[in-house]
C-alpha positions in Angstrom: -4.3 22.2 -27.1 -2.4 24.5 -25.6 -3.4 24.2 -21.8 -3.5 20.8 -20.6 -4.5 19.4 -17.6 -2.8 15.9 -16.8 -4.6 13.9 -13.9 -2.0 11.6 -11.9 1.3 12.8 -10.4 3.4 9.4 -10.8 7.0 9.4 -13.1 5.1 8.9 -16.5 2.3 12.0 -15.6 5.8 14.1 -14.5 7.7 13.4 -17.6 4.1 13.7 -19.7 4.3 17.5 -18.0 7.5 18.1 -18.8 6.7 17.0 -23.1 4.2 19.5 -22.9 6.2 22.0 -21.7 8.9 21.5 -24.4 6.0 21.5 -26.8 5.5 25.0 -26.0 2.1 23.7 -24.1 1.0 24.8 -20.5 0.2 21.6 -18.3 -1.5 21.3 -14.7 -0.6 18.6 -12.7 -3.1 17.1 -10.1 -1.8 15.1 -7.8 -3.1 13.2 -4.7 -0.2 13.6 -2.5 0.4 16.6 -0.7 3.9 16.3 -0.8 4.3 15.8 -4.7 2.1 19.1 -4.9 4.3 21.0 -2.4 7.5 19.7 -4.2 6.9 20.8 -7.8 5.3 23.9 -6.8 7.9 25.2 -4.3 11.2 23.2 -5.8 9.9 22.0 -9.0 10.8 18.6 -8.9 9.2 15.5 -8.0 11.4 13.7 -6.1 9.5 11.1 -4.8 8.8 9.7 -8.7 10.9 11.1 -10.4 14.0 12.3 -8.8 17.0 14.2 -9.7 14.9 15.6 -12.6 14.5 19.5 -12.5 11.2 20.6 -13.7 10.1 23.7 -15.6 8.8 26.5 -13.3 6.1 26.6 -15.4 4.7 23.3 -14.5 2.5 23.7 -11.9 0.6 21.1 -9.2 -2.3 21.1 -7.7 -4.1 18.7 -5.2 -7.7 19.7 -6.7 -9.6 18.8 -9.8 -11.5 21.7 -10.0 -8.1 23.2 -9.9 -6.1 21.1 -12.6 -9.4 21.7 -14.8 -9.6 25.1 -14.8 -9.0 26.5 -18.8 -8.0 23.1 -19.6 -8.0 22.6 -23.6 -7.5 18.7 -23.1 -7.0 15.7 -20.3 -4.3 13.8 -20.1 -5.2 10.6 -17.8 -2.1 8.7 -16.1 -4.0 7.2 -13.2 -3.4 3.4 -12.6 -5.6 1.0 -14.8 -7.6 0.0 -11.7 -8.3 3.3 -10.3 -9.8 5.0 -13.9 -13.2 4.2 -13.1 -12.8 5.8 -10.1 -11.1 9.2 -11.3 -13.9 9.1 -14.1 -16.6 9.1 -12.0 -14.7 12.2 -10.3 -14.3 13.8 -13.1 -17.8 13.2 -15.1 -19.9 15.9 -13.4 -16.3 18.7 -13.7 -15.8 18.6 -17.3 -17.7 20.3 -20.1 -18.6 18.2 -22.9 -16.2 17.6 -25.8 -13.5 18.0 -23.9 -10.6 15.5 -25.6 -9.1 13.0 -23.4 -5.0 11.3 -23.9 -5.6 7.9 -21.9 -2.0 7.0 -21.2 -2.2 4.1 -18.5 -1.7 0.7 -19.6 -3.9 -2.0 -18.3 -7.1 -3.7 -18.7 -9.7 -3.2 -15.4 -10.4 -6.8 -13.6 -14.4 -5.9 -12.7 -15.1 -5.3 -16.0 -12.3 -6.3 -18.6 -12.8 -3.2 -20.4 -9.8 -1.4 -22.0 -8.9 2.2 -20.7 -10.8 3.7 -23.7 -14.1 1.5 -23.4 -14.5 2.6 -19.9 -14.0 6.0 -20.9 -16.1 5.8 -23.7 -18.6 4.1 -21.1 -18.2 7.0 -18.7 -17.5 10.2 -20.1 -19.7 9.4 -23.4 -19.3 13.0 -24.8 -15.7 13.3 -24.8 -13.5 12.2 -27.4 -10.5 9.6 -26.6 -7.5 8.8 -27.8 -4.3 6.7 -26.7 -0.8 6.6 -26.2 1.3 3.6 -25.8 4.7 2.4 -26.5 8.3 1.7 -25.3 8.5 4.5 -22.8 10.1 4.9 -19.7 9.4 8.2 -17.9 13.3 8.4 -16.6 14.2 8.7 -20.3 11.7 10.7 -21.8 12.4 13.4 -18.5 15.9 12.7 -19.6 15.0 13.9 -22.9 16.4 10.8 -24.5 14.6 10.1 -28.0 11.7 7.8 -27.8 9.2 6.7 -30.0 5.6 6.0 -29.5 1.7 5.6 -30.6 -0.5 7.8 -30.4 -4.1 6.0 -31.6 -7.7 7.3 -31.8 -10.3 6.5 -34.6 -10.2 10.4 -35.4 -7.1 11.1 -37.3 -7.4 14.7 -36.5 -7.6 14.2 -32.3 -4.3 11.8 -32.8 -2.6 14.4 -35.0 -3.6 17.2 -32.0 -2.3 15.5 -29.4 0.8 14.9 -31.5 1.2 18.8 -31.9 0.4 19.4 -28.8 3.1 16.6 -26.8 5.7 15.8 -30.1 9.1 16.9 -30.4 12.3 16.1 -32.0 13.3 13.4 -29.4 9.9 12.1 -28.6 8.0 11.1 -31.5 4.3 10.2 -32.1 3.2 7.7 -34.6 -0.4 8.4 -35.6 -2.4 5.3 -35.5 -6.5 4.4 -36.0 -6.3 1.3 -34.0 -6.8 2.4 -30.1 -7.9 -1.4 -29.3 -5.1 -2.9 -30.9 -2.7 -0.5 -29.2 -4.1 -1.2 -25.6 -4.4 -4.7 -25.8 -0.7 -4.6 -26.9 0.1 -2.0 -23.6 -2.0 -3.8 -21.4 -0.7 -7.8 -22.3 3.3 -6.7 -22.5 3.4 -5.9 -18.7 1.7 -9.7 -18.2 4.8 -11.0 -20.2 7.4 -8.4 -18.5 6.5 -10.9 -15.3 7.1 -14.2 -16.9 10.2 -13.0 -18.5 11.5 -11.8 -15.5 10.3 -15.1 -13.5 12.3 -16.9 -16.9 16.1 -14.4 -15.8 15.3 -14.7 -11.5 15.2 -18.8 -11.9 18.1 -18.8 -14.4 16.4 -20.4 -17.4 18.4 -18.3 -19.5 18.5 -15.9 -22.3 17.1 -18.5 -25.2 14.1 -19.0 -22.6 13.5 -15.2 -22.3 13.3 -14.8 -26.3 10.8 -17.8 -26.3 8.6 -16.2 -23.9 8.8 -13.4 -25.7 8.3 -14.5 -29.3 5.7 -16.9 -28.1 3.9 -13.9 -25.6 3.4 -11.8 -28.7 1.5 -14.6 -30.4 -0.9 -14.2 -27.9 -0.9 -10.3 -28.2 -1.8 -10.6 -31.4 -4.5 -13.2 -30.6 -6.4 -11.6 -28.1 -5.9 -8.3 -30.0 -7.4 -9.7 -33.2 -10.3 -11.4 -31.0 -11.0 -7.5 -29.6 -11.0 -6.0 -33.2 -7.6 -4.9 -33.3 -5.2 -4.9 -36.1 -1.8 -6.8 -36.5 0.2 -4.4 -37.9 -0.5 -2.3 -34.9 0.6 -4.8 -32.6 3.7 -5.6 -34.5 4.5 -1.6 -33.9 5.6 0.2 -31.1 2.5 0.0 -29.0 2.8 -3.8 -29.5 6.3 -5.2 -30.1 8.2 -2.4 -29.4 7.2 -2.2 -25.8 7.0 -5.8 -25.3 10.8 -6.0 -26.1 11.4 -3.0 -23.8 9.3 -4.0 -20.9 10.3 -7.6 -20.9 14.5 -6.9 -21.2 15.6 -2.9 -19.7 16.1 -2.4 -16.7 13.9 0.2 -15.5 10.9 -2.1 -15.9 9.2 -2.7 -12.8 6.8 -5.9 -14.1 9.9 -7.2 -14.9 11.8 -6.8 -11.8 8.9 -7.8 -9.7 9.0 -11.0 -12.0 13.0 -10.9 -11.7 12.3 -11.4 -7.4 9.7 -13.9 -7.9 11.7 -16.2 -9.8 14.5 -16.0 -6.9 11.8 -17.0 -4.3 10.5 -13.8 -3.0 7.0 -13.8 -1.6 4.3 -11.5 -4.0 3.2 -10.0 -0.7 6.2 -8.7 0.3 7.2 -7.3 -2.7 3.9 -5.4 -3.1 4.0 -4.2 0.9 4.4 -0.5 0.8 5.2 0.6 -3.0 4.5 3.7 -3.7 4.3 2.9 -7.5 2.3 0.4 -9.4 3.0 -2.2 -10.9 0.8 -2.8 -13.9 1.4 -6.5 -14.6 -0.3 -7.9 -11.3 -4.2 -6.9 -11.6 -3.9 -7.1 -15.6 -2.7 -10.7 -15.3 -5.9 -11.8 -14.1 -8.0 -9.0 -16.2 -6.3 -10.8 -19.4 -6.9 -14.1 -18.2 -10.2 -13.6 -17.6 -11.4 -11.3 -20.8 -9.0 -14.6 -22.7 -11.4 -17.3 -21.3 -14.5 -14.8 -22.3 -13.7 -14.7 -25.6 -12.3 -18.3 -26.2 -8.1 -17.1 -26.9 -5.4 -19.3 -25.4 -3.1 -17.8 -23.8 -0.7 -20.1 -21.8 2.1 -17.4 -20.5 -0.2 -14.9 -19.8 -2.8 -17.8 -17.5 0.7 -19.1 -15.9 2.0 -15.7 -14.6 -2.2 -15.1 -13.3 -1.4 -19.0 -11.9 1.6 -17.7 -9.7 0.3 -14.7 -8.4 -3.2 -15.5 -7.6 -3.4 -19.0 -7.0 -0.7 -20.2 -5.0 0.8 -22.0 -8.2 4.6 -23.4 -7.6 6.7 -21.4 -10.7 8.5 -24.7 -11.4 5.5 -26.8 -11.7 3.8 -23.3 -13.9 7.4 -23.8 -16.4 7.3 -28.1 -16.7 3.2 -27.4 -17.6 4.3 -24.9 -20.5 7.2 -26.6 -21.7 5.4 -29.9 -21.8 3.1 -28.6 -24.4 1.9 -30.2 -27.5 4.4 -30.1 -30.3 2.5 -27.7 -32.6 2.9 -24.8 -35.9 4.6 -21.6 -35.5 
């Protein structure tokens, strides 16, 4: 895996580009804007994600498939959640058979409420998959900042590739067999990231932010288990480990949508214009929905889908939860 071809242009598919390069790999970037393709090509940065990050010259852009495809050893996926089925569909009739796929978004699609690697497996049945998740914020892997992750698939030896071909000293792969358990743990932390951040923007305090947390990974590892996902993987980085990063640092963008919520911002106006996704808001009612399908209660995870999608007041969504039943830890 030693040319890779990495499909979405956002801060996590930069920063992916720039592992690979340290890695010793060579990776195409396909973008969709123009200007992101004109900016690493010509100044090799991306400064509309990822700014004031230089970029190795060797990591070129391109605003074609055909293009990013071209000698391509392996596909790295960093699309948004909700547009996957989409780029799959693109990508179906371009790619030859066996050609190993990296899904690295983190979400659950609302249509369907398939994980990223069942819809992959759906769509592109002849190509194998594997996962990464984990605490990771692009800013600090560009940064080169050490960072742990998960890399999952059910083949030991695809995981361990992918670790050759993107590890390093100061980012380090864990090699896991569990890809549900590690999605389902990627996908549900971003849902939490929102209440927490709705807990801190109505000043409920720390002590409520550690509840929500403690209490939100109960439900990880419910819905998980229900999928046919392991604990222990959920307890790990792709489960805990981002849960505590996404729901307290800064740079977390579920958060700090929650964060404006809780201080009375409107959801429309925070979503008018972005240029960058924010996961947390089409998986809230993904979760919600694939919860009620298989029967797992999730109470945080139905408020936060109460707030955004059904007009639910946040201080009537907190007296419902913390007028609970008494119950077991």
């Amino acid at each position: 895996m030693r040319r890779l071809a990495i499909i979405g242009g956002g801060a996590w598919g930069t920063a992916l580009a720039l592992l690979a390069r340290r890695a010793g790999a060579r990776p195409t970037l396909w973008a969709r804007d123009p200007e992101v393709v004109a900016a690493i090509n010509e100044r090799h940065e991306n400064p509309l994600f990822l700014p004031g990050i230089a970029l190795d010259p060797a990591i070129a852009a391109c605003s074609s498939l055909a293009c990013a495809l071209e000698g391509a050893e392996a596909l790295l996926l960093v699309v948004p959640s909700q547009f996957l089925r989409a780029i799959l569909l693109l990508l179906a009739p371009q790619i030859p058979p066996g050609l190993p796929l990296l899904l690295c978004s983190k979400g659950i699609e609302i249509a369907s409420q398939k994980t990223m690697s069942e819809l992959a497996g759906e769509l592109l049945p002849g190509s194998p998959l594997a996962v990464l998740s984990g605490p990771s914020f692009a800013f600090e892997v560009a940064r080169d900042l050490p960072t742990a992750v998960t890399i999952a698939s059910v083949d030991p030896s695809l995981a361990r590739a992918f670790i050759a071909a993107l590890g390093n000293p100061r980012f380090r792969p864990y090699l896991s067999t569990d890809p549900i358990g590690a999605e389902i743990g990627g996908a549900v932390k971003n849902v939490l990231a929102i209440a927490c951040g709705i807990v801190l923007g109505c000043g409920l305090g720390e002590n409520a932010r550690a509840a929500v947390i403690t209490r939100g990974l109960a439900e990880v590892m419910r819905l998980g288990l229900a999928k046919g996902g392991r604990a222990e993987t959920m307890s790990g980085l792709s489960g805990l480990g981002d849960l505590v990063l996404t729901c307290s640092g800064a740079g977390s963008r579920n958060f700090a949508l929650g964060q404006a919520l809780g201080r009375g911002t409107s959801l429309e106006s925070l979503l008018e214009g972005r240029r960058t996704v924010v996961e947390g808001v089409a998986t809230a009612r993904a979760v919600v929905e694939l919860a009620r399908r298989l029967e797992v209660e999730m109470p945080i995870s139905a408020a936060v889908e109460a707030v955004l999608y059904r007009g639910a007041a946040i201080d009537a969504m907190t007296r419902e939860l913390l007028n609970r039943p008494y119950r077991s830890e």
